[in-house]
N, C-alpha and C positions, 0 to 999 in steps of 0.2 A: 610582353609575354611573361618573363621572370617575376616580375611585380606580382600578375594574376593566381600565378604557380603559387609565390610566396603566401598570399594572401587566405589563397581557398587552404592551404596547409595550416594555417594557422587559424581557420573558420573553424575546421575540424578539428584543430588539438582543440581548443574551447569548447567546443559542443560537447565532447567527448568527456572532455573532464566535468562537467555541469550535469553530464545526465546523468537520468534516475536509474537507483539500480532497484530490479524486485525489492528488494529488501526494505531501501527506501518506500514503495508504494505497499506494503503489503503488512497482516498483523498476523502473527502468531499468536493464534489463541485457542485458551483451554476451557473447557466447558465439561460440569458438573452437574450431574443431573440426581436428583429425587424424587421418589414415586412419589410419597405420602408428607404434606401434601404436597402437587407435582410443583414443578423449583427446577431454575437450571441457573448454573451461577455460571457466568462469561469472567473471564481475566484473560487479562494479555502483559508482555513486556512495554515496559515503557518506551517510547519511539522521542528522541528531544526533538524531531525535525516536525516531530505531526502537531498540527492544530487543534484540529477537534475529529473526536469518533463521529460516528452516525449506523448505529444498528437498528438494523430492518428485520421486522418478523412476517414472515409467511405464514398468510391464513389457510388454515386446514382446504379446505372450499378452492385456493388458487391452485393453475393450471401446470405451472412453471417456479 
């Protein structure tokens, strides 16, 4: 039983220190817009942990 005790105690410090924090999943970013002609510039901070971006634009016409 001490063994089990041990065990799961130490499942959890591991997990705990390995997991993602918001910050890790998430991007800060700023957006720039112009009317003429219309223009929106995206920047964000540099993340060393992320791979690659993927930005999605919503068409006028979608629901959500």
């Amino acid at each position: 039983m001490k063994n089990i005790l041990i065990l799961a105690v130490l499942n959890f410090y591991f997990v705990t220190i390995n997991a993602q924090t918001a910050k890790d999943a998430s991007v800060e970013l700023k957006a720039i817009t112009q009317s003429n002609p219309d223009k929106i510039k995206l920047t964000w901070l540099k993340n060393d942990l992320a791979i690659s971006y993927v930005i999605y634009r919503k068409q006028k016409t979608a629901n959500s």
